[in-house]
DSSP file (Angstrom, degrees, kcal/mol; ACC not computed):
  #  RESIDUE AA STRUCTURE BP1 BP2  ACC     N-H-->O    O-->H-N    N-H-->O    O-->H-N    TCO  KAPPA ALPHA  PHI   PSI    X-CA   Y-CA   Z-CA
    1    1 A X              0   0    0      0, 0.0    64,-2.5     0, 0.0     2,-0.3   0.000 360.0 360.0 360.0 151.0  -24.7   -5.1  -16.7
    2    2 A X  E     -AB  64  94A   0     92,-0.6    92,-2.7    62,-0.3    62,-0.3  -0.678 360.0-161.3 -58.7 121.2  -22.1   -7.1  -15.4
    3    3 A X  E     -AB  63  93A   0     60,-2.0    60,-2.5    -2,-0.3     2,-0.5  -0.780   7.1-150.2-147.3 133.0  -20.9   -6.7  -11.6
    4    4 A X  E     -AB  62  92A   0     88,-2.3    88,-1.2    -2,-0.2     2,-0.6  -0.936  15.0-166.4-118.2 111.9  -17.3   -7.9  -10.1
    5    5 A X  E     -AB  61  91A   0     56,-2.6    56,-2.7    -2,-0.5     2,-0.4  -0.861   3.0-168.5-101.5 142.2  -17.8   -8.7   -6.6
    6    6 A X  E     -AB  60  90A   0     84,-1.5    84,-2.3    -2,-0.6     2,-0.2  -0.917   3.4-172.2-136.3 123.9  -14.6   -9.1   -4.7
    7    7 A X  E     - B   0  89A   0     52,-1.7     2,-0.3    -2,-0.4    82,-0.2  -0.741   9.2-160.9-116.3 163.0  -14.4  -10.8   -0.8
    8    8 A X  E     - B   0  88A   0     80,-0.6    79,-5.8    -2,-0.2    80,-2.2  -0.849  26.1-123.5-167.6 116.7  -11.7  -10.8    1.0
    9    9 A X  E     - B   0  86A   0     48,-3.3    77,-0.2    77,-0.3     3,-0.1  -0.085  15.1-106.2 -67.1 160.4  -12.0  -13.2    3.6
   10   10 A X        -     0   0    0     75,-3.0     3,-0.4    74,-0.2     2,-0.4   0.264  58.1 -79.5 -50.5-172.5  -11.8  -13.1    7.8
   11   11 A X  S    S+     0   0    0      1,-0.3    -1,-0.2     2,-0.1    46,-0.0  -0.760 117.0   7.3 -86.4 147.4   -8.8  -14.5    9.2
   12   12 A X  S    S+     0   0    0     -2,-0.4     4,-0.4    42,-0.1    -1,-0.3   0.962  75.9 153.3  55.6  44.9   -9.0  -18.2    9.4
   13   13 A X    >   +     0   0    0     43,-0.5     3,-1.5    -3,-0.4     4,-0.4   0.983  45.1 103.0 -65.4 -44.0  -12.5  -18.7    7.2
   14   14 A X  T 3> S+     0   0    0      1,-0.3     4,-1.7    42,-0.2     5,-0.3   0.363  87.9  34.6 -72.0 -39.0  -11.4  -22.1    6.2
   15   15 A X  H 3> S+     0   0    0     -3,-0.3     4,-1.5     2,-0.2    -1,-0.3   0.963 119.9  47.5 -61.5 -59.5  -14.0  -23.8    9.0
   16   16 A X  H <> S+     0   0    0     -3,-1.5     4,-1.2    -4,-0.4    -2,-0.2   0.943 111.8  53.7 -62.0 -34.9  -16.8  -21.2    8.7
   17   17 A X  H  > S+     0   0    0     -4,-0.4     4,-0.6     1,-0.2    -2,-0.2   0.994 107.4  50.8 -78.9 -51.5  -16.5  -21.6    4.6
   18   18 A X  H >< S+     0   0    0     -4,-1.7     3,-1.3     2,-0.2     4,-0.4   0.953 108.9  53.2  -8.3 -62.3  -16.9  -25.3    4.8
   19   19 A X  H >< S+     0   0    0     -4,-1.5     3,-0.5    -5,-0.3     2,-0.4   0.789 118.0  37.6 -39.4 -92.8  -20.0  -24.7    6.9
   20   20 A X  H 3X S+     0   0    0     -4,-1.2     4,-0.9     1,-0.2    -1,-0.3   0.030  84.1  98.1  -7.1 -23.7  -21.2  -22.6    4.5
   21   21 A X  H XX S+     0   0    0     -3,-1.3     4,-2.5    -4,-0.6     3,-1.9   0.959  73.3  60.0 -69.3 -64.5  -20.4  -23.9    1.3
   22   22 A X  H <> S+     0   0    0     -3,-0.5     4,-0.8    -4,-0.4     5,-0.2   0.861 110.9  39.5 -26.0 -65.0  -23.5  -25.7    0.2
   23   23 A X  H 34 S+     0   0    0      2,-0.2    56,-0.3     1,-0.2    -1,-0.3   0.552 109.9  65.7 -82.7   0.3  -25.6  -23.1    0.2
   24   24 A X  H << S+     0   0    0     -3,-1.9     4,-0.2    -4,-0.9    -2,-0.2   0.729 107.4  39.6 -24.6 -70.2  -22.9  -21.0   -1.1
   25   25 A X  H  X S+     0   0    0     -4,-2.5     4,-0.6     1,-0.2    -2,-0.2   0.230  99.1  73.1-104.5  18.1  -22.9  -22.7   -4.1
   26   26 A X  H  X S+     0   0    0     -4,-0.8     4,-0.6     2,-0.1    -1,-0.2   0.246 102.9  45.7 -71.5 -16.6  -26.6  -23.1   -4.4
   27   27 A X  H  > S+     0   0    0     -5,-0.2     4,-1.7     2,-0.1    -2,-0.1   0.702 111.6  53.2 -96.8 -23.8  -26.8  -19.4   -5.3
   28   28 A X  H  > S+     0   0    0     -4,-0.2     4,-4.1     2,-0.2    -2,-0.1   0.958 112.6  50.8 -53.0 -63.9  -23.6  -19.7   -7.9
   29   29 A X  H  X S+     0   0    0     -4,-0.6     4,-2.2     1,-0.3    -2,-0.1   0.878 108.9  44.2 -54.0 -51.5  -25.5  -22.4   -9.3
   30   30 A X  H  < S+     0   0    0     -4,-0.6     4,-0.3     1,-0.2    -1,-0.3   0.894 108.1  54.7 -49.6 -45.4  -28.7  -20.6   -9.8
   31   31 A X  H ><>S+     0   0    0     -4,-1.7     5,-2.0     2,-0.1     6,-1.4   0.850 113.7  48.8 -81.9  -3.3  -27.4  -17.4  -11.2
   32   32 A X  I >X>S+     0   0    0     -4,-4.1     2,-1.5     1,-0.2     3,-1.3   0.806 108.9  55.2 -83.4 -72.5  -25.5  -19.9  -14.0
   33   33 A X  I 3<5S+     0   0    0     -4,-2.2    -1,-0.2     1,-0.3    -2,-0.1   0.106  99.8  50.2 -69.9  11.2  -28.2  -21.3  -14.4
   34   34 A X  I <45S-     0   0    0     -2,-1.5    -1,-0.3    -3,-0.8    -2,-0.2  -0.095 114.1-112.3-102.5  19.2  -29.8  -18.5  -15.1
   35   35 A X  I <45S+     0   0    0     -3,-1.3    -3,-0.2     1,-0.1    -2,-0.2   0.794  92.0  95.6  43.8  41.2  -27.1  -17.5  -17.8
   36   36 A X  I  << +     0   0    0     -5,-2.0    28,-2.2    -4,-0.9     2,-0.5   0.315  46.2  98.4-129.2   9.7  -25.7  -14.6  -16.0
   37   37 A X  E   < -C   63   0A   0     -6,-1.4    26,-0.2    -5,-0.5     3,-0.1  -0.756  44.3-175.3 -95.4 161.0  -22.9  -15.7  -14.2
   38   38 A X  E     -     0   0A   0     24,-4.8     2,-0.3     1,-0.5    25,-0.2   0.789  69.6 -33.0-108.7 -37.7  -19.5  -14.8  -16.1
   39   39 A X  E     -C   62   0A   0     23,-1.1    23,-2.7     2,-0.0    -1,-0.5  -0.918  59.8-168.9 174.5 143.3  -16.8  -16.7  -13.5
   40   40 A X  E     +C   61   0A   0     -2,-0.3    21,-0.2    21,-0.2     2,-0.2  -0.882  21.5 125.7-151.7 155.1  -16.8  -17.3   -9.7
   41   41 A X  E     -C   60   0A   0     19,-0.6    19,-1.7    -2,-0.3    -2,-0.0  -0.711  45.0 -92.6 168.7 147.1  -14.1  -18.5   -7.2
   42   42 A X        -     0   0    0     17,-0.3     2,-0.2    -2,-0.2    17,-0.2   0.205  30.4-126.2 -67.3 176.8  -12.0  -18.5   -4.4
   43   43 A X        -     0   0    0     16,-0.1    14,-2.1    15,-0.0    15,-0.5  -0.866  28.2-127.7-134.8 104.6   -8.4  -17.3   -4.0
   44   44 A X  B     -D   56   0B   0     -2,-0.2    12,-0.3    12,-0.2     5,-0.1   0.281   6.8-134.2 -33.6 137.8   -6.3  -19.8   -2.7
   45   45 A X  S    S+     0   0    0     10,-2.1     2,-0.3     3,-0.1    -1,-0.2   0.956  94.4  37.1 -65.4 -38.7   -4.3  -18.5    0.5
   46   46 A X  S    S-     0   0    0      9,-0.5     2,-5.3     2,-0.2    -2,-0.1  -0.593 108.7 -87.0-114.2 148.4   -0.8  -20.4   -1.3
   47   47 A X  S    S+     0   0    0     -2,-0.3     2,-0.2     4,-0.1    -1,-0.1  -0.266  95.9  99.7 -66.1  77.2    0.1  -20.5   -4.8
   48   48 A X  S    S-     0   0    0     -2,-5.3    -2,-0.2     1,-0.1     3,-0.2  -0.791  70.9-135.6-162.3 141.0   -2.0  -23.7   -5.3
   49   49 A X  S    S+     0   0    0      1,-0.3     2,-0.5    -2,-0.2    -1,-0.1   0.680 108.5  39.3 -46.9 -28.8   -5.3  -25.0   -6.6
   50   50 A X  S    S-     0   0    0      1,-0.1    -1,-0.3    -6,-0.0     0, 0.0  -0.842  75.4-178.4-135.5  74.1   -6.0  -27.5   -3.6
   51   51 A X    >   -     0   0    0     -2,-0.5     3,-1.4    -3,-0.2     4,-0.1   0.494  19.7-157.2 -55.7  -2.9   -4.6  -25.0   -0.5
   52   52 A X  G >   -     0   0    0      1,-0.2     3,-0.9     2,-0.2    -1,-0.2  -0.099  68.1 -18.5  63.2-157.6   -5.3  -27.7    2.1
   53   53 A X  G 3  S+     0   0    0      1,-0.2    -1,-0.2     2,-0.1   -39,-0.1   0.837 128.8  81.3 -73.1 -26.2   -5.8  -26.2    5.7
   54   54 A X  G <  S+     0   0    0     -3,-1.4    -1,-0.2     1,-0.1    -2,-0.2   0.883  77.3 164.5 -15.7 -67.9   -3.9  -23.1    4.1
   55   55 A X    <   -     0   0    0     -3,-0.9   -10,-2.1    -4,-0.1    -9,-0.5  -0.381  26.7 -32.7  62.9-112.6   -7.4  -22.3    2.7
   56   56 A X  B     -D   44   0B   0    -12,-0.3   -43,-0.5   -11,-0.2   -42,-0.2  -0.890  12.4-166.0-145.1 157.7   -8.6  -18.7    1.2
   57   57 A X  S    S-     0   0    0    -14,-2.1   -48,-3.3    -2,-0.4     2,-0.4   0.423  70.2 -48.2-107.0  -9.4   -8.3  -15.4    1.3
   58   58 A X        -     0   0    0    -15,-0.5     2,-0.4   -50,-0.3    -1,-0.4  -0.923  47.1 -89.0 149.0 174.1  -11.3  -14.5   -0.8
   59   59 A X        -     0   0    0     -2,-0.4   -52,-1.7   -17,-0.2     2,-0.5  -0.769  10.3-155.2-120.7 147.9  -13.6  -14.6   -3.5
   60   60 A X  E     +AC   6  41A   0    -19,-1.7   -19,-0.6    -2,-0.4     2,-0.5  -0.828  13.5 171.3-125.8 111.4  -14.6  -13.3   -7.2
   61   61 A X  E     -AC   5  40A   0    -56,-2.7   -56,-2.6    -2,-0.5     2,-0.5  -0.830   8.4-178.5-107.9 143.3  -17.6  -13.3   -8.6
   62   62 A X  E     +AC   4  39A   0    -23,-2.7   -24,-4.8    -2,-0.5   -23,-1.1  -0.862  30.2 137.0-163.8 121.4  -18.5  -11.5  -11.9
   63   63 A X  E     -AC   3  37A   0    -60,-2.5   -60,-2.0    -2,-0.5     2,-0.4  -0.967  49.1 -91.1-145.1 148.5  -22.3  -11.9  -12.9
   64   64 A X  E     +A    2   0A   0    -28,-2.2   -62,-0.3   -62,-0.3     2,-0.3  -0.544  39.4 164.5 -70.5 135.8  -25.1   -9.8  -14.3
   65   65 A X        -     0   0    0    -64,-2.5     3,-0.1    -2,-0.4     4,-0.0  -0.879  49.8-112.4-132.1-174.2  -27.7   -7.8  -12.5
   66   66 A X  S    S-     0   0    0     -2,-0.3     2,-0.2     1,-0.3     3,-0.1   0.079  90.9 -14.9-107.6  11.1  -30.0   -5.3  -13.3
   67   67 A X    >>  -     0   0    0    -66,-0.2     4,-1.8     1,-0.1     3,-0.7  -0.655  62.9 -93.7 157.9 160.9  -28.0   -2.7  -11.1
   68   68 A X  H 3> S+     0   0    0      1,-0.3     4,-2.8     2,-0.2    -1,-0.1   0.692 125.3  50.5 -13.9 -61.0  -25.5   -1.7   -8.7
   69   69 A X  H 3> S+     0   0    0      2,-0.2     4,-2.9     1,-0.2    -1,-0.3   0.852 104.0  47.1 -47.9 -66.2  -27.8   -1.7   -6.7
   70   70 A X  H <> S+     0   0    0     -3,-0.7     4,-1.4     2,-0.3    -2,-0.2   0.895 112.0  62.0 -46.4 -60.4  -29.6   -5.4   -7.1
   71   71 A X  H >X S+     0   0    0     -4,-1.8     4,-2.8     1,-0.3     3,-1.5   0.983 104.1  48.3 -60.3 -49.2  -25.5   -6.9   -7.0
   72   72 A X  H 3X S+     0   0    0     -4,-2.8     4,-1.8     1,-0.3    -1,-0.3   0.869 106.6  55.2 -81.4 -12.7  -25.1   -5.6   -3.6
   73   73 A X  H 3< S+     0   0    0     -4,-2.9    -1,-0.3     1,-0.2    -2,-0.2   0.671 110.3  45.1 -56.5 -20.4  -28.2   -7.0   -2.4
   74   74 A X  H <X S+     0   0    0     -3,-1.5     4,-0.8    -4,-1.4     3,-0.3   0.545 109.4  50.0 -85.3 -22.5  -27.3  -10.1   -3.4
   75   75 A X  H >< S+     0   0    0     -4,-2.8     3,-0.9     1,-0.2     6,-0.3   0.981 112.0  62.7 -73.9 -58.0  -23.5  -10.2   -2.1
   76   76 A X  T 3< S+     0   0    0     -4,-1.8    -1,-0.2    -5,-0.3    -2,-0.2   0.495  98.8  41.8 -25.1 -42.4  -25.4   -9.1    0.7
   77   77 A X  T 34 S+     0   0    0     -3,-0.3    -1,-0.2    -4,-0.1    -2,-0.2   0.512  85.9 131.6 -81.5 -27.5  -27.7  -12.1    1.5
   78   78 A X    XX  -     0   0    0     -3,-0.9     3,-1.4    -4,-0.8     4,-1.3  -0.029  66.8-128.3 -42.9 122.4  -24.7  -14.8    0.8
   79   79 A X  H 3> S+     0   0    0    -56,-0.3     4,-2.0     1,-0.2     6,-0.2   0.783 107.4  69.6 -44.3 -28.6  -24.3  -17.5    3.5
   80   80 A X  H 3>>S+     0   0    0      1,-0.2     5,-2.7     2,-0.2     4,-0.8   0.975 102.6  41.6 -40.7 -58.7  -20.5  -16.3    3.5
   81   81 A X  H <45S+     0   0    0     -3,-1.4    -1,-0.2    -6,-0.3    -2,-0.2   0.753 113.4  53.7 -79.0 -12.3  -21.5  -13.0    5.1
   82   82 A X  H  <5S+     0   0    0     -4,-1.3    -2,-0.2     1,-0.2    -1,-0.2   0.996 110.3  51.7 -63.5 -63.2  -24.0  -14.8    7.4
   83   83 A X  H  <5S-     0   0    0     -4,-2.0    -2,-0.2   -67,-0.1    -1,-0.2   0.257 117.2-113.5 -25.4 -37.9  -21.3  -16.8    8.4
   84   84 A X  T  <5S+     0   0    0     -4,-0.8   -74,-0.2     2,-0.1    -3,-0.2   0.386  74.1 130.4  92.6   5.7  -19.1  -14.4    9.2
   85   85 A X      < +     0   0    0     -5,-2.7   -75,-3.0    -6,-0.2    -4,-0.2   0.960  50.9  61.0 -45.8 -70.5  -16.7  -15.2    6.4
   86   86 A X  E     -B    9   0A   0    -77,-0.2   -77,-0.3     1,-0.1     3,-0.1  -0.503  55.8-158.1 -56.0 143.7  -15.9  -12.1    4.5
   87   87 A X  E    S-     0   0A   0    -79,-5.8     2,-0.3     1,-0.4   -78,-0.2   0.478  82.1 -22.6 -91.9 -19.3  -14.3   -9.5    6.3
   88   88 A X  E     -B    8   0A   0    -80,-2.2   -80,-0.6   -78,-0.0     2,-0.4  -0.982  55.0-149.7-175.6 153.2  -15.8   -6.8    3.2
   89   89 A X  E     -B    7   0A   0     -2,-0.3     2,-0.4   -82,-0.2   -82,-0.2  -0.977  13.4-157.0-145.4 128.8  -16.9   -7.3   -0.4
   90   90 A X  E     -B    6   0A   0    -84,-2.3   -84,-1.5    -2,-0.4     2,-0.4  -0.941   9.3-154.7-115.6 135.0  -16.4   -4.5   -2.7
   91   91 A X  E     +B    5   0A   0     -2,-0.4     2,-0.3   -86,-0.2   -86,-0.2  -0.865  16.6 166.7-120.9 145.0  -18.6   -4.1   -5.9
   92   92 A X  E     -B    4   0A   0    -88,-1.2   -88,-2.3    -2,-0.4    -2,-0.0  -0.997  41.6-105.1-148.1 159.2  -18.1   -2.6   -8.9
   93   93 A X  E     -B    3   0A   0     -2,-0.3     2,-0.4   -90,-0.2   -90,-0.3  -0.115  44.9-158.9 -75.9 163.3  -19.6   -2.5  -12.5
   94   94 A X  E     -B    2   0A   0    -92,-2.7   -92,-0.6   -91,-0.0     2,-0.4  -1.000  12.0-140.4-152.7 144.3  -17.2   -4.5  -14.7
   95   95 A X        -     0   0    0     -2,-0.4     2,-1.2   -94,-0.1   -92,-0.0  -0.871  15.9-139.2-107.7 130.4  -16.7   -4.3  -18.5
   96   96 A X        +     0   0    0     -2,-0.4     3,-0.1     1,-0.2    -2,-0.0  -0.685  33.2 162.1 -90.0 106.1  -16.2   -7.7  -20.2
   97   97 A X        +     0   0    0     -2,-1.2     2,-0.2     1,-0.4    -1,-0.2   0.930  51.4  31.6 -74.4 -63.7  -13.4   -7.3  -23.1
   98   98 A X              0   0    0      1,-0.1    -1,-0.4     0, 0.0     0, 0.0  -0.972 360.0 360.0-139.9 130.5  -12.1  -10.5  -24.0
   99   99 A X              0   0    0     -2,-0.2    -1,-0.1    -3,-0.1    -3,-0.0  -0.960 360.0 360.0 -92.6 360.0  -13.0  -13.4  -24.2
């Protein structure tokens, strides 16, 4: 099933998610490449693609696991939350409509 996990960054991440990033997006990469991720990405602090020192507010991922359970163990291990980046990630099963 298909899982939307939603971060919502610290104040100030933009230094700790730099830190962070690489191995960040060694674990994206792995679940596409394991054909179950749907979408992942930041949320720009400012209505812009390239927020600069602005930086983010938070994140979305929406990927398969094999339960509820399984998703939050993995949001759970992310170098973000090692990091101290997220302030909370909330997860919830997600139904894929369109496209």
């Amino acid at each position: 099933m298909l899982y939307a996990i939603v971060a919502t960054d610290v104040a100030n991440s933009l230094e700790k998610r730099l830190a962070a990033r690489p191995d960040h997006l060694a674990r994206l990469v792995a679940l596409k490449d394991q054909g179950r991720m749907v979408l992942a990405g930041p949320n720009p602090a400012i209505d812009s693609n390239d927020p600069g020192a602005a930086g983010f507010t938070g994140s979305l991922i929406v990927a398969e696991f094999d339960s509820l359970a399984a998703a939050q163990t993995w949001a759970d291990a992310d170098p973000y939350m090692a990091a101290g980046v997220y302030a909370n990630v909330t997860i919830k099963p997600f139904k894929q409509v369109l496209p």
